[in-house]
N, C-alpha and C positions, 0 to 999 in steps of 0.2 A: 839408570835408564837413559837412551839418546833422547837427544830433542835435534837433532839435527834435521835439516830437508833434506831430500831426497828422491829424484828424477828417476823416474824406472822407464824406459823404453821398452815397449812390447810387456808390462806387465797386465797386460786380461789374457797374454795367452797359456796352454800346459804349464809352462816352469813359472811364468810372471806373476800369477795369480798368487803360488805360494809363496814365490820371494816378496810381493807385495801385505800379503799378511803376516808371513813372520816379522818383517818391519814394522808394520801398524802396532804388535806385540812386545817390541822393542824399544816403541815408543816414538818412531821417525813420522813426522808429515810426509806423509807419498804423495807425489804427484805421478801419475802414469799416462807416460805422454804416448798417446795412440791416434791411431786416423780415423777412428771413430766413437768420439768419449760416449756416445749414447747405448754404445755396445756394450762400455766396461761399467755402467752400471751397479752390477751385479757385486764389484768389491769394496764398494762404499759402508755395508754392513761389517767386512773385516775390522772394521776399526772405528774408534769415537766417530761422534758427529763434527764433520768436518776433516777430518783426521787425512780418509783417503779421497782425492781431487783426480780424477779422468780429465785430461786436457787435451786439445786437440794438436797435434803436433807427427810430420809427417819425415823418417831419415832420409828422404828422398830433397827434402827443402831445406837448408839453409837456417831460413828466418823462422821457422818453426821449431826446428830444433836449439834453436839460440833463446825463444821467446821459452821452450820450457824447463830448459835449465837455466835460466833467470834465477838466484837467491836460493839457489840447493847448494850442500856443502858435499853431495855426494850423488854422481850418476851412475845408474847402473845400466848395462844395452844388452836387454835379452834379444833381440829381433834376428829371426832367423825361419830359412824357410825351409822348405826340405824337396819340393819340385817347384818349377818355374813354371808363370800362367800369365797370359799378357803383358803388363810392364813388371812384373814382379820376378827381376833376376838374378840368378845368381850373386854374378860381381854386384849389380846394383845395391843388393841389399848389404851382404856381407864383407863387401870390399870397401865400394864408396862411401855408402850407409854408414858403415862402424868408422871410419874416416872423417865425415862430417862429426859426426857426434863427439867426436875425440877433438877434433879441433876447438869446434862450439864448447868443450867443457875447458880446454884448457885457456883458452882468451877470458873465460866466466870466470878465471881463478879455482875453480871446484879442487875441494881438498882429496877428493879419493874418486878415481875411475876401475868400473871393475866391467871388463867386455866376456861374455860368454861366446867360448869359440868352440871348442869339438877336439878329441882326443885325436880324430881323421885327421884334423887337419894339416896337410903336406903340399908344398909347389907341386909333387911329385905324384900325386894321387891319381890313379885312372878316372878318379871321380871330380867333375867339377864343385860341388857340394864340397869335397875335401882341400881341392887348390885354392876356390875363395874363400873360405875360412881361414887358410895360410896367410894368403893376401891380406885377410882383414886381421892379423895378427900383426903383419910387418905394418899396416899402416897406422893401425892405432898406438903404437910403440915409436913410429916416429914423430905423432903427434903432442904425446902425451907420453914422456918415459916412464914414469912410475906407472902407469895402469896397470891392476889386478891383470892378468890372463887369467879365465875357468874354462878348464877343459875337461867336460864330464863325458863318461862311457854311456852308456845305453840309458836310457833314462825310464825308467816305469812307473804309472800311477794309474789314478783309475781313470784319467783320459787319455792315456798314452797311445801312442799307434804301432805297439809293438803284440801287447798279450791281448790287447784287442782284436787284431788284426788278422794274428793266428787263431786265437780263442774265437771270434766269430766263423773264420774258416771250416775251422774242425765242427763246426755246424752243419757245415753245407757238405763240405768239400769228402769224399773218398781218399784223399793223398793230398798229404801236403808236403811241398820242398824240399828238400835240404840241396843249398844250393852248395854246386862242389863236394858234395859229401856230408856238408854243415861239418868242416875242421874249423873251421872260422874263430877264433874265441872273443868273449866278451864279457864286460865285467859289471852286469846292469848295479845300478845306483838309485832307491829311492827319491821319487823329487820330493819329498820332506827331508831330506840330507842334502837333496843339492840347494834347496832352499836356505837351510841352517846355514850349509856354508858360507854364503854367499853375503847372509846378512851379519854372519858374523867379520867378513871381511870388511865391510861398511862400517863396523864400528873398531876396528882392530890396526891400530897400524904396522903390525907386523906381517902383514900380506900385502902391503903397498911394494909393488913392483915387482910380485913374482908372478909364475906362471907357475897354478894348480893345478894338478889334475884328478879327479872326483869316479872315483873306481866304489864297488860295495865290497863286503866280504869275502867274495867267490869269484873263482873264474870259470866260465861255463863254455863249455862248444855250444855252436848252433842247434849242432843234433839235440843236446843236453836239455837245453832251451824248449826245444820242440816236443822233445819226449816227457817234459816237465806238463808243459800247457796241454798233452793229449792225455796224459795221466789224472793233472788235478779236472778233466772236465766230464773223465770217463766216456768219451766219445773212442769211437773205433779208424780213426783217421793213421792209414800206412804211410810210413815215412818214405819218399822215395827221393835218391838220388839225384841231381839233374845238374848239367853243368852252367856253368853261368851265362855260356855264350845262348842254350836253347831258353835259358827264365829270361833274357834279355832281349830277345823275339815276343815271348809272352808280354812284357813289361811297354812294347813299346804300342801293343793293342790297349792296354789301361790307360797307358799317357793320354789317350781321346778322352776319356773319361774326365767331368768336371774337377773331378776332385780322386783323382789316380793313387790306387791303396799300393801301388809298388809300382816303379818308373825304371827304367836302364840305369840313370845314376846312384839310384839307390843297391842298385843288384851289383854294382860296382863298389860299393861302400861295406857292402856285407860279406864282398870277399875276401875284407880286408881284418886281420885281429884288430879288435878294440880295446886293451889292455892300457893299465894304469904303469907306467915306466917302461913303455915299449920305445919308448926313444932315446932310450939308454942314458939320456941327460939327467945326470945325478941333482943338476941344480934344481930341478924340478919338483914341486912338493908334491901333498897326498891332503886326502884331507884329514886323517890322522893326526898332520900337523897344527889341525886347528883344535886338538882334544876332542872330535868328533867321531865316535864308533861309527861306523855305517851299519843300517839294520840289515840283515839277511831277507831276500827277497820273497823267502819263503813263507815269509810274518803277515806278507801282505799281497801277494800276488790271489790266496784263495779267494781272497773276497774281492778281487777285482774280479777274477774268471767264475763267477758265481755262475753271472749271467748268462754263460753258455753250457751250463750242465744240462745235465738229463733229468726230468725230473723237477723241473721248475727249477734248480736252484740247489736242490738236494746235494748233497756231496757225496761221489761213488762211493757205493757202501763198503769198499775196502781201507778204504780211508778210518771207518766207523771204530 
């Protein structure tokens, strides 16, 4: 079992929450430095009494981020955003943010850094989302040479904003998307794998200083995707065509929205395959490499899309 500490950044959020308690299960003290410990709460039951610590600590600060990797032998930086809203940007977060944090770990001594960045990530990306994940890859690498890189595909659980998003859709909606045809491919990855990974990396040093990337079993078009979540919900929702420049007119009416279910940068990202060795760099791992099967999305996606069947919950009786 570790006993080591261990600094999670952005662990109360989708992915934090489970890499914070496969850790707690592994036996690490977590501290989860967030901007609002009274929010994360909720992951202190993950683990002994005392075990996991929410502390206040902000990637945009310096001496926050230095005060909470204080006496951790390991940090981990989930923090990532997916549209921009006030002071919360792009570069800001994913560039600077994962820069600070990298530096802050390397002057602390810290034994293992591990930054989650995105399989998108490209200088070259039509999508900002995709450039400053690149940026925050070259700069955590010149901070910190050994740092883990995680670079996972589509990520699903049951708070994702993927089969959510569709699956609520196919509620409301007569027709849903496929942007460009849905040729798109992608390779979703359980976050209880991308968890595993990661805390395995935390205790492993045979992942010090590489760049993984976190694919599941299958590689799906969009269409595939789409035609999957209209099937398990039994809803009558028509696929229809659209190209990206007219969803990115649509997209830029939701940007007003508080909290916007699809943006132009993201309609930018979806055009894009998300595939595990799509960058042809053999040096690149899998998570395979870590002796971890990825489960089939298909194990667990019905009981996330429960919620938008017909029938309360029922499951179309072809299924039966």
């Amino acid at each position: 079992m570790a006993t080591s500490q261990t600094t999670v950044f952005g662990g109360s959020g989708f992915v934090g929450r489970y890499v914070v308690q496969r850790l707690a299960e592994a036996g690490h003290r977590v501290l989860v430095g967030v901007r609002h410990p009274e929010r994360a709460g909720f992951l202190r039951p993950m683990g002994d009494v005392g075990q996991i610590v929410p502390i206040k600590a902000n990637i945009a600060d310096t001496n926050s981020v230095a005060g909470a990797i204080e006496g951790s032998d390991v940090v981990i930086n989930l923090v990532g955003i997916l549209y921009e809203k006030g002071a919360q940007r792009f570069a800001a977060i994913h560039a600077q943010g994962a820069e600070r944090v990298a530096k802050a770990a390397k002057a602390a001594g810290v034994r293992r850094l591990i930054h989650m960045s995105a399989i998108g990530a490209d200088r070259q990306s039509k999508s900002a989302y995709g450039r400053t994940k690149a940026a925050g890859e070259a700069a955590v690498r010149a901070a910190f040479e050994d740092a883990t890189i995680v670079r996972p595909s589509l990520i699903i659980g049951a708070e994702d904003g993927f089969l959510n998003l569709f699956g609520s859709l196919s509620r409301i909606a007569p027709a849903l998307p496929l942007i460009d045809g849905g040729t798109t491919r992608f390779q979703p990855i359980h976050v209880g794998d991308v968890a595993a990974a990661i805390t395995q990396m935390a205790d492993a040093a045979d992942s010090t200083g590489r760049v993984i990337e976190l694919g599941g079993p299958r590689v799906y078009s969009f269409r595939e995707l789409l035609e999957y979540i209209v099937s398990e919900t039994g809803r009558r929702s028509v696929l229809v065509p659209v190209p990206s420049g007219l969803m990115s007119i649509n997209a830029w009416f939701l940007e007003f929205l508080p909290e916007p279910p699809l943006t132009r940068d993201q309609i930018a990202m979806l055009a894009r395959d998300n595939v595990v060795g799509a960058s042809g760099d053999e040096a690149v791992g899998r998570i395979e490499d870590l002796g971890i099967n990825p489960i089939p999305i298909e194990t667990v996606a019905p009981e996330i899309l429960r919620r938008y069947r017909r029938g309360g919950g029922a499951r179309p009786s072809r299924f039966n």
